[in-house]
Each structure stands twice: as C-alpha cells, then as structure tokens.
Backbone and ligand atoms as CSV (ligand in chain L), in Angstrom:
chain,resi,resn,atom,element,x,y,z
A,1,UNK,N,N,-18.870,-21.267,2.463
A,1,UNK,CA,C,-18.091,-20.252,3.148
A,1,UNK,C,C,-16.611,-20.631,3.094
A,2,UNK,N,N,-15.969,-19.976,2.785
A,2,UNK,CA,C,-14.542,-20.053,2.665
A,2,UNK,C,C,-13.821,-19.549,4.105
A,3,UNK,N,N,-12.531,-20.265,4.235
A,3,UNK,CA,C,-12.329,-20.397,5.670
A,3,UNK,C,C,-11.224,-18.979,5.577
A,4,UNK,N,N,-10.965,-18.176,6.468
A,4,UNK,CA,C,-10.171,-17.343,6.080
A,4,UNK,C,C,-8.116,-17.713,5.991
A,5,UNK,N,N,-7.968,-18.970,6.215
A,5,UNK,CA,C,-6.730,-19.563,6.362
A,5,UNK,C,C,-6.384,-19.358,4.939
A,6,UNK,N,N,-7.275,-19.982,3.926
A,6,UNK,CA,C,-7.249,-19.983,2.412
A,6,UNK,C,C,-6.841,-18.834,1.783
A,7,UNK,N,N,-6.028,-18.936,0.875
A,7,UNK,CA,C,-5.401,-18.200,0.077
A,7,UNK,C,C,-5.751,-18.090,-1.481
A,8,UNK,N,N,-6.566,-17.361,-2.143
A,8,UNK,CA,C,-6.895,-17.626,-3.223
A,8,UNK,C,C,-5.946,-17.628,-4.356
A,9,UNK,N,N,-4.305,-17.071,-3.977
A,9,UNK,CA,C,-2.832,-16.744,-4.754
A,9,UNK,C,C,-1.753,-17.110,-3.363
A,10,UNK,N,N,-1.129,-17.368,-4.164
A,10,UNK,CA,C,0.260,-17.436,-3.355
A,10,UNK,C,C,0.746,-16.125,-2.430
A,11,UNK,N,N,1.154,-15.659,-1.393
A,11,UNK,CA,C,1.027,-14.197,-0.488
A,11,UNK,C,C,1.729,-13.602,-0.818
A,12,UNK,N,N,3.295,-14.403,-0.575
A,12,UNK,CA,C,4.871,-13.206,-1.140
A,12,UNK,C,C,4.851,-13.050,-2.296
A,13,UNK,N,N,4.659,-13.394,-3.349
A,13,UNK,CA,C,4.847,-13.021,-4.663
A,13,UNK,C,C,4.128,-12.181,-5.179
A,14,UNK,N,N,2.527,-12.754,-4.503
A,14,UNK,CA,C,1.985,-11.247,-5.112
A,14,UNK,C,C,1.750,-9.826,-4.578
A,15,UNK,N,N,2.375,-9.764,-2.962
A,15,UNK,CA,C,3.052,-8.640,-2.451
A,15,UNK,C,C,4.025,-8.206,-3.353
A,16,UNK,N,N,5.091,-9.127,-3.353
A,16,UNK,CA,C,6.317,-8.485,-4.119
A,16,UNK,C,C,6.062,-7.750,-5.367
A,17,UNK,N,N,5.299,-8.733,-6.393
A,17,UNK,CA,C,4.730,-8.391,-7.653
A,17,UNK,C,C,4.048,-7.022,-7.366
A,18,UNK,N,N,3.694,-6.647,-6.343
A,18,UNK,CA,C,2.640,-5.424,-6.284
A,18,UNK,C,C,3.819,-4.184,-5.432
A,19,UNK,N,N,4.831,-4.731,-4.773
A,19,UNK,CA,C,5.701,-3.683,-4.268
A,19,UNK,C,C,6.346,-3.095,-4.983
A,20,UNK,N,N,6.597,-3.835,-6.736
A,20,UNK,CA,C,6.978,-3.485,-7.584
A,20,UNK,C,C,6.551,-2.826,-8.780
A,21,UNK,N,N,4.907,-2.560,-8.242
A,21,UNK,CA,C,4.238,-2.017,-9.091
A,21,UNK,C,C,3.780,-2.630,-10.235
A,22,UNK,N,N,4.023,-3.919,-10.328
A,22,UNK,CA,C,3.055,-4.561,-11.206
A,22,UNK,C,C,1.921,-5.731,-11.124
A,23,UNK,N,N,1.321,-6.046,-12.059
A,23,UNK,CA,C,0.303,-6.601,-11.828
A,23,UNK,C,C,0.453,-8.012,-10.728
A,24,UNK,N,N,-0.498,-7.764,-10.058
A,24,UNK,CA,C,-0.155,-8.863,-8.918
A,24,UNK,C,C,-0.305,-10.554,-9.413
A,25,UNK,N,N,-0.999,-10.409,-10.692
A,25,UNK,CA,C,-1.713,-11.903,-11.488
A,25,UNK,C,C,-0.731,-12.127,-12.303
A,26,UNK,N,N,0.112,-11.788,-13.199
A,26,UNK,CA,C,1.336,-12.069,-14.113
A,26,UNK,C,C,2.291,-11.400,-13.489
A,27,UNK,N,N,2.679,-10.370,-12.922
A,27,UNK,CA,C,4.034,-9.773,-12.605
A,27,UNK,C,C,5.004,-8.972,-13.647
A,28,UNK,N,N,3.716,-8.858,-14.731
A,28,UNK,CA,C,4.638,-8.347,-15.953
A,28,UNK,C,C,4.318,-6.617,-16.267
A,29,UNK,N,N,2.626,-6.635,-16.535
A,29,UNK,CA,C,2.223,-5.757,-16.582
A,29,UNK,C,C,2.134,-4.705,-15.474
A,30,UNK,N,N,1.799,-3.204,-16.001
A,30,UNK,CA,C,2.125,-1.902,-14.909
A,30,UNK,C,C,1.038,-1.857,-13.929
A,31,UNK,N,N,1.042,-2.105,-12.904
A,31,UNK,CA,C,-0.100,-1.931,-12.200
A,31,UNK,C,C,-0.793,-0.636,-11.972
A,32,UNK,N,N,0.187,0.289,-11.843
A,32,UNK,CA,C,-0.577,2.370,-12.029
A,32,UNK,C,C,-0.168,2.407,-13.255
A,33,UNK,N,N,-1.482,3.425,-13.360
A,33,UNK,CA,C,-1.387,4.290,-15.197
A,33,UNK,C,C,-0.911,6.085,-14.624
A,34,UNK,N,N,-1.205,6.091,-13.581
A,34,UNK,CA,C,-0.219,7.541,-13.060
A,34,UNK,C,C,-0.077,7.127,-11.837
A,35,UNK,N,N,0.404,8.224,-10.774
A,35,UNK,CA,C,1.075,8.208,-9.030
A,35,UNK,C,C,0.484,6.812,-8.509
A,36,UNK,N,N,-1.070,7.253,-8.419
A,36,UNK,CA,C,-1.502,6.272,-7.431
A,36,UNK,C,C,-2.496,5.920,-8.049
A,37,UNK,N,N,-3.030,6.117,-9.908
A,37,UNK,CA,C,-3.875,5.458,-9.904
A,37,UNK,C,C,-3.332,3.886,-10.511
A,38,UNK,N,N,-4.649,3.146,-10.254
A,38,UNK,CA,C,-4.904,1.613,-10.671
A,38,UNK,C,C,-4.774,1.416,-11.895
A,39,UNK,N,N,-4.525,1.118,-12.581
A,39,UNK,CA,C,-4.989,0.729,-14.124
A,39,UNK,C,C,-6.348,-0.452,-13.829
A,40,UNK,N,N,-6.860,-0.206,-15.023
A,40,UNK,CA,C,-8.541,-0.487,-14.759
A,40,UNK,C,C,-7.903,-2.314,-15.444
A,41,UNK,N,N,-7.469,-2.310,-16.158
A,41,UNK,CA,C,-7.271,-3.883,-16.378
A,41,UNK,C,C,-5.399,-4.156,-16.675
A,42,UNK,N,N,-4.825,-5.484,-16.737
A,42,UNK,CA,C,-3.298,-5.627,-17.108
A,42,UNK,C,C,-3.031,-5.216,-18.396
A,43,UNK,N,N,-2.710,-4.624,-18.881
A,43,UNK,CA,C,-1.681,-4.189,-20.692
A,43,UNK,C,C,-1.267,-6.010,-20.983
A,44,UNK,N,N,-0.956,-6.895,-20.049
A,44,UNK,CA,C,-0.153,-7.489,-20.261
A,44,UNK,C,C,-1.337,-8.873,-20.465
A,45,UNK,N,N,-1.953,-9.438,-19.799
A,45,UNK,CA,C,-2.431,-10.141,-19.222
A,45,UNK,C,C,-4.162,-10.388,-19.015
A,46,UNK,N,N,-4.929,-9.040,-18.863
A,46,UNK,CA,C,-5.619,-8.422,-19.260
A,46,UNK,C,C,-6.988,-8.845,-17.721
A,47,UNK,N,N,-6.004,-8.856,-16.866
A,47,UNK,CA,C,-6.675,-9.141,-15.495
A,47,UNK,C,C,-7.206,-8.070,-15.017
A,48,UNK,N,N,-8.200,-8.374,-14.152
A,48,UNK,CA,C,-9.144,-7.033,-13.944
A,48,UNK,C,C,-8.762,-6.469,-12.184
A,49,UNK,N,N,-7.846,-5.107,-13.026
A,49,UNK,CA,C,-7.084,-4.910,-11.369
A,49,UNK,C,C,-8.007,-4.030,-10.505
A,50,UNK,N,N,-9.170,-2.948,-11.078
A,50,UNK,CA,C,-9.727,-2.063,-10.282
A,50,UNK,C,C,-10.694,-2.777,-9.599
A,51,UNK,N,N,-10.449,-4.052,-9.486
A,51,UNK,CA,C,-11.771,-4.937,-8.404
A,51,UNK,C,C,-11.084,-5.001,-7.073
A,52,UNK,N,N,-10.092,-4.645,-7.020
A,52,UNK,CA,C,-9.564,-5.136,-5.465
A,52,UNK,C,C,-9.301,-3.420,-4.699
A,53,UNK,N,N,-10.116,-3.616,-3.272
A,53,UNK,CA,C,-10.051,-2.636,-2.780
A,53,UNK,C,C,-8.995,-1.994,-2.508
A,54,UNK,N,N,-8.453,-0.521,-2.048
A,54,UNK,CA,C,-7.105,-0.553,-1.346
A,54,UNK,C,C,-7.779,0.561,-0.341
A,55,UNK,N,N,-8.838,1.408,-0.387
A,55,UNK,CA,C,-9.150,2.492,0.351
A,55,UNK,C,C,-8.334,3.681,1.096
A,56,UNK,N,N,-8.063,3.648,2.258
A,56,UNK,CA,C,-6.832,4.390,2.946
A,56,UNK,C,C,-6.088,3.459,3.637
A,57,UNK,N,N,-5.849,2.184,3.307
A,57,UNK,CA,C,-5.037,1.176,4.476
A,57,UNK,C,C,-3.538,1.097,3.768
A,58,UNK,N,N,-3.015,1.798,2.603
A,58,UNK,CA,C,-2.201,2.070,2.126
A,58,UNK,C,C,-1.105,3.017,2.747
A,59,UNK,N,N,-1.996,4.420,2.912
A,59,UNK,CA,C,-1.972,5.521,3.342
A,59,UNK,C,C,-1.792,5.431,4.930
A,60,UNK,N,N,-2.258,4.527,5.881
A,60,UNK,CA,C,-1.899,4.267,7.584
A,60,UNK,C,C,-0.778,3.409,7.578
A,61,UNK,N,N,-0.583,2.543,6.349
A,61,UNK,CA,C,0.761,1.445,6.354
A,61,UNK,C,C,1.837,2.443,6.415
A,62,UNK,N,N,2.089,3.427,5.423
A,62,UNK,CA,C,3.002,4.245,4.968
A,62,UNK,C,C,3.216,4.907,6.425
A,63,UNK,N,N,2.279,5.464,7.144
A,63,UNK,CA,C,2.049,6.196,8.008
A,63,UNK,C,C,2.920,5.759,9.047
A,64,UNK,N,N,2.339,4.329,9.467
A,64,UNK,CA,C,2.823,3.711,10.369
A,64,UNK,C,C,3.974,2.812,10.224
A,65,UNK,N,N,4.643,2.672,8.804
A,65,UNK,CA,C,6.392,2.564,8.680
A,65,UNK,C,C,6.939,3.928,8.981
A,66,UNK,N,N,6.801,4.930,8.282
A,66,UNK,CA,C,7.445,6.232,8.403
A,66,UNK,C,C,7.633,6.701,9.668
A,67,UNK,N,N,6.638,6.541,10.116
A,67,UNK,CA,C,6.477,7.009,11.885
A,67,UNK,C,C,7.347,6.119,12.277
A,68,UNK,N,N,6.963,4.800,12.739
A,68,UNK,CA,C,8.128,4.013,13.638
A,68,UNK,C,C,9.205,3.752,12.912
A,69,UNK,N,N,9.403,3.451,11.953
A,69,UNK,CA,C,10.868,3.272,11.668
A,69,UNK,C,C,11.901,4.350,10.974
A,70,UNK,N,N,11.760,5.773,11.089
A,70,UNK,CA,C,11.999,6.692,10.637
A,70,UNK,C,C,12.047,8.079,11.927
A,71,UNK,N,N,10.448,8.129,12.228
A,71,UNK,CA,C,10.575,9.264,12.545
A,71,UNK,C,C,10.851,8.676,13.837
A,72,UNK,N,N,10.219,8.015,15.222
A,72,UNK,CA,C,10.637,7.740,16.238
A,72,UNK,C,C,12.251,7.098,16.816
A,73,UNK,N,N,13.012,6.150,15.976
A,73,UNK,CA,C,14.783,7.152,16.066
A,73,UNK,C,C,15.072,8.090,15.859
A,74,UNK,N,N,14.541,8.764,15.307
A,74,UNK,CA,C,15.214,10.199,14.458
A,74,UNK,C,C,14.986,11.335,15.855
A,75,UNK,N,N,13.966,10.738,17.119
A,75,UNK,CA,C,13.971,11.487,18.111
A,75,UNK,C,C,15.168,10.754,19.084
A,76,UNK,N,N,15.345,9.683,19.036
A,76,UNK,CA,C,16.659,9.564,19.902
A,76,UNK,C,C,18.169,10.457,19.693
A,77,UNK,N,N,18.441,11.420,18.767
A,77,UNK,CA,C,19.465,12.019,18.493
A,77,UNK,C,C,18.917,13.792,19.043
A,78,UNK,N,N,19.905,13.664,19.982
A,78,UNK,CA,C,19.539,15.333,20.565
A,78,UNK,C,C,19.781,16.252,19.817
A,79,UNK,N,N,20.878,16.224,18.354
A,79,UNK,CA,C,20.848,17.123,17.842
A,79,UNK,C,C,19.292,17.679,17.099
A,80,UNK,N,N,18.200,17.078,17.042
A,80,UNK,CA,C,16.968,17.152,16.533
A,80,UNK,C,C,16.135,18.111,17.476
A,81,UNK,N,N,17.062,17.886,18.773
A,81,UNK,CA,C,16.246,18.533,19.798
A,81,UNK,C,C,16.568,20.082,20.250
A,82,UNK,N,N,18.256,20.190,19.899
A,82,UNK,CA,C,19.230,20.707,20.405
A,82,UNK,C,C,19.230,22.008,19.143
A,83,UNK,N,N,19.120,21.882,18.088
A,83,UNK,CA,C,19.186,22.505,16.921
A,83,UNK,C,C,17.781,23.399,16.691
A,84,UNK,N,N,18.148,24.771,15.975
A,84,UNK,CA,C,17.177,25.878,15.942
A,84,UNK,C,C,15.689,25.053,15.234
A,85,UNK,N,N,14.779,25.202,15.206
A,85,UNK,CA,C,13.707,24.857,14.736
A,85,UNK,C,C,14.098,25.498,13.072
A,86,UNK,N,N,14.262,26.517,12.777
A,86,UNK,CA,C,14.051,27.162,11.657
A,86,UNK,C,C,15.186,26.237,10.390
A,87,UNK,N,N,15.805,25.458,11.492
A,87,UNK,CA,C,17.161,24.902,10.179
A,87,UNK,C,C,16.302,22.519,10.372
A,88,UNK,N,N,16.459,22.551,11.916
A,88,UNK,CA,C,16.177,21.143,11.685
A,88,UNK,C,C,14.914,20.727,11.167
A,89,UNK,N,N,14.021,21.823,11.084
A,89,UNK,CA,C,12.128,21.420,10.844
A,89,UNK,C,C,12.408,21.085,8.942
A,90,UNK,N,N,12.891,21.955,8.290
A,90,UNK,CA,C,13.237,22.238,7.096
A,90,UNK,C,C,13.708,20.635,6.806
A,91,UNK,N,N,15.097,20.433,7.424
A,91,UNK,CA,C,15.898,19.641,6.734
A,91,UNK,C,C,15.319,17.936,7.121
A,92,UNK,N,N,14.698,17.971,8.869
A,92,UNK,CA,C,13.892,16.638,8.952
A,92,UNK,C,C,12.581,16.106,8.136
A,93,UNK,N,N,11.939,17.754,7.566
A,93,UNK,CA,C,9.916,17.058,6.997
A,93,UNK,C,C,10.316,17.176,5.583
A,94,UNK,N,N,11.197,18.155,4.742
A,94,UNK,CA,C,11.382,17.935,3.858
A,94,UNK,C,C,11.863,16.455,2.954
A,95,UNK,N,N,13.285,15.648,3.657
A,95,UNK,CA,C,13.110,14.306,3.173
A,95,UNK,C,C,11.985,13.534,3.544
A,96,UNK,N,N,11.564,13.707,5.001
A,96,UNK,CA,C,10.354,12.870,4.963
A,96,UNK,C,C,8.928,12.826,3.920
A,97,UNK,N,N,9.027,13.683,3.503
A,97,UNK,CA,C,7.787,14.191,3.022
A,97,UNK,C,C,8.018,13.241,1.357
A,98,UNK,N,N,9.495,13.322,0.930
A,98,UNK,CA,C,9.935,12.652,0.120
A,98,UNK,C,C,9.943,11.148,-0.007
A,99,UNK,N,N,10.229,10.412,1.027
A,99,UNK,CA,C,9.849,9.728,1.551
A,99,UNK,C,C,8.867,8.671,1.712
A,100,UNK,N,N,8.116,9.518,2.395
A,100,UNK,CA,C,6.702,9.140,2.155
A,100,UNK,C,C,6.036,8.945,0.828
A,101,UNK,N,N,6.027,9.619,-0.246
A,101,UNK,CA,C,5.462,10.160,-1.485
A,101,UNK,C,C,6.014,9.070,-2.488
A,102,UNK,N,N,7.756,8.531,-1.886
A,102,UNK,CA,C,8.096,7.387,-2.743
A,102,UNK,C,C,7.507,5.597,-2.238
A,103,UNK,N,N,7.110,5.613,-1.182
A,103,UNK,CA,C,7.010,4.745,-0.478
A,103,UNK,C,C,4.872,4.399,-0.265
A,104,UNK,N,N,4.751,5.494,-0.728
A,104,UNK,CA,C,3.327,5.237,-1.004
A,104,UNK,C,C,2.852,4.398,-2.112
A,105,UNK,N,N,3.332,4.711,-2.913
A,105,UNK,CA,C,3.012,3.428,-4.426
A,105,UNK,C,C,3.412,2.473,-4.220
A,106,UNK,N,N,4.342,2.124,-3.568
A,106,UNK,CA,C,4.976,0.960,-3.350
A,106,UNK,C,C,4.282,-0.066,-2.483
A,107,UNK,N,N,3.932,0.639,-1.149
A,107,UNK,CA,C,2.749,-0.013,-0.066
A,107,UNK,C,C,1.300,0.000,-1.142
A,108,UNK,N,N,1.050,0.475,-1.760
A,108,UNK,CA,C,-0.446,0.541,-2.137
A,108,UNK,C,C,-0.041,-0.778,-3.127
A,109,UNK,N,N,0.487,-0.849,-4.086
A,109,UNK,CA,C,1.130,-1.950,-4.771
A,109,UNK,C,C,1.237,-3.322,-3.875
A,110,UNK,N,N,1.384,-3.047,-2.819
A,110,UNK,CA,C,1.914,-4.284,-2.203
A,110,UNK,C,C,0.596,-5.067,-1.532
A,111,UNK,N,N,-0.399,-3.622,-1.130
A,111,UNK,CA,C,-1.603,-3.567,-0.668
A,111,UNK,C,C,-2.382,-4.446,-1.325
A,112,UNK,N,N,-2.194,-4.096,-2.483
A,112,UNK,CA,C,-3.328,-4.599,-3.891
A,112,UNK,C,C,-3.013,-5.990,-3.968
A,113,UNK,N,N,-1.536,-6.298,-3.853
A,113,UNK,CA,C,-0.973,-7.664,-4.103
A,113,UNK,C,C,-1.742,-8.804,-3.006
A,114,UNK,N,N,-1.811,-7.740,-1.875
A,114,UNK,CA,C,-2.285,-8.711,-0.692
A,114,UNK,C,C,-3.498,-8.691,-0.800
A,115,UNK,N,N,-5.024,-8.198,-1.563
A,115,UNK,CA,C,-5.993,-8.147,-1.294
A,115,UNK,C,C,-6.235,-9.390,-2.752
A,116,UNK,N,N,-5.581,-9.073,-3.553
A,116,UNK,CA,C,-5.148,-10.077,-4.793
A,116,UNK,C,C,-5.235,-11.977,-4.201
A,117,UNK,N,N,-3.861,-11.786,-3.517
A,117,UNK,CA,C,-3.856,-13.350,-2.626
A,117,UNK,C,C,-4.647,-13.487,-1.782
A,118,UNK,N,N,-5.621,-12.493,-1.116
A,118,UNK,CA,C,-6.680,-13.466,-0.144
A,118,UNK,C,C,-8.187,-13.429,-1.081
A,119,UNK,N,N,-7.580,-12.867,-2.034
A,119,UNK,CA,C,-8.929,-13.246,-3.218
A,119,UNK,C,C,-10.174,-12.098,-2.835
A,120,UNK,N,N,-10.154,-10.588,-1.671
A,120,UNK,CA,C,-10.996,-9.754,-1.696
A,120,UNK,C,C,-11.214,-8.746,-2.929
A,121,UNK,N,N,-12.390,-8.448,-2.830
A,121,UNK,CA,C,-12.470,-7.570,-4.124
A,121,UNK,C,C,-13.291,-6.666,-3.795
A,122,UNK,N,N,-13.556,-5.348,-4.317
A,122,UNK,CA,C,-14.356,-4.787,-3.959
A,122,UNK,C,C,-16.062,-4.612,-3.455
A,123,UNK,N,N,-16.457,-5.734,-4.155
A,123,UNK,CA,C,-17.791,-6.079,-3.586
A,123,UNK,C,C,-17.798,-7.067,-2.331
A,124,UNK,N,N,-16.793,-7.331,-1.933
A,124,UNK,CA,C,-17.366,-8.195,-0.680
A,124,UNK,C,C,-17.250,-7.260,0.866
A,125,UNK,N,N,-17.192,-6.097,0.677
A,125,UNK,CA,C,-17.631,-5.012,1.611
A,125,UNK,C,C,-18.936,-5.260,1.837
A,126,UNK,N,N,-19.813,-5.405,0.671
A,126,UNK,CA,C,-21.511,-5.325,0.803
A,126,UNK,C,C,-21.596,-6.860,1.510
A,127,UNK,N,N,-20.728,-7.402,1.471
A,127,UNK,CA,C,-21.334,-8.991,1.990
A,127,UNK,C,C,-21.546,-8.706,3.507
A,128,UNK,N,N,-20.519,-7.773,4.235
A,128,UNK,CA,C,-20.491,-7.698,5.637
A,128,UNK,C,C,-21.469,-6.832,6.635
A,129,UNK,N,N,-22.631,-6.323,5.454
A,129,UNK,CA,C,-23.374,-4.961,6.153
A,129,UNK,C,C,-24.173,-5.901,6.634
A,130,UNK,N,N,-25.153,-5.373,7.350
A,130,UNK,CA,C,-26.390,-5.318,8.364
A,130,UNK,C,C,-27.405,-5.795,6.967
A,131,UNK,N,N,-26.980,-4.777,6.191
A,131,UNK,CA,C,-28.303,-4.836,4.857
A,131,UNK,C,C,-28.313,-6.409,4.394
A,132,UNK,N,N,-26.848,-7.077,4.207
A,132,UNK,CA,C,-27.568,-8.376,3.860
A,132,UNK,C,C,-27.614,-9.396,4.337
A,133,UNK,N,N,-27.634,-9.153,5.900
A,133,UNK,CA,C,-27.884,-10.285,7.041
A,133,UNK,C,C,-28.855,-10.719,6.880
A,134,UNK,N,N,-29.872,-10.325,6.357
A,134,UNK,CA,C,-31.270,-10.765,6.626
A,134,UNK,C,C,-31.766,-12.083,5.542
L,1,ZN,ZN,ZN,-1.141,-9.013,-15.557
C-alpha cells in the first residue's frame, strides 16, 4: 500500500507542465488534440495521457476560481447593482463566460498534471468500490 504523502512525479512542474497544456511527463508534447479533448498518447514522448482521470473536478475548479475571485468582488461595486439589468447582465456574463471557456483547458491541464504526480489513473476508481472489498 502506498502511503498517500508519496508522490509518484514531482507536483509543481507537472501542474505547470499541464497549465500549459502540455504533456505532464516531458513538458514538450500537446496535451489536447482539440478544446478539451486529451490526446490518447504524447506526439512527443509517447506517454500514455488518456489513463489519468479528470471527470468534472476541472469544471468545479474553474467554477470555484471564477466565482470567488471574479464574480464575488465584482458584487462589491454598486454600479453592478445600481445599473439597468438590460446593459450590466450583457456586459458582466458575456466576459465571464469568456473567461471561463479560456480558463477551462488550462485547470483541466493542470488537473491532469496533478493526477499525473500523485500517480492516479483511471482504474484505481475500481480499487475503492464495495465490489472489491471482498
Ligand atoms: Zn510527453
């Protein structure tokens, strides 16, 4: 049993390597082959990237930067409050929405990097069920 302190990669680098969208194992190769998909192995390196989970914990990271560090100041200014709905709704969800959409590959990248350094992969979901306690 491996202790969970252990690191199977180094942590910041292969965050970084993955915030940057590339492969979290060399840092050279593209980690997406489009928006948000994975590339199934490195161009570069030839590491096998579609083994590491990312599910929706990408998608609540994004969520939960955008929200607190974006949208909850953006309510401390009364003009947000003070201003017609029909002009501030437009001009506040529209960049956000932008936003978000750039900042999603980037967290999922960074995601991958981190599931990379603690060495999870997609099959060790099945290690944790009920089914193979027995
Ligand atoms: Zn690589």
């Amino acid at each position: 049993m491996v202790a969970m302190a252990e690191l199977a990669h180094p942590l910041l680098p292969s965050i970084a390597r993955g915030l940057k969208g590339r492969c979290p194992h060399c840092g050279k190769g593209k980690l997406f082959w489009k928006y948000l998909k994975v590339s199934a192995r490195c161009e570069t390196c030839d590491h096998d990237l579609a083994r590491y989970p990312a599910d929706d914990g990408p998608a609540y990271l994004t969520i939960l930067l955008v929200g607190h560090l974006i949208v909850a100041p953006l309510l401390f200014f009364p003009i947000v409050w003070q201003s017609s709905p029909a002009y501030s709704l437009p001009l506040i969800l529209v960049p956000l929405a932008i936003l978000t959409l750039l900042l999603l590959p980037r967290v999922k990248g960074g995601w991958i990097g981190m599931m990379y350094a603690l060495g999870v992969k997609d099959t060790d979901g099945k290690l944790h069920t009920a089914d193979y306690a027995d």
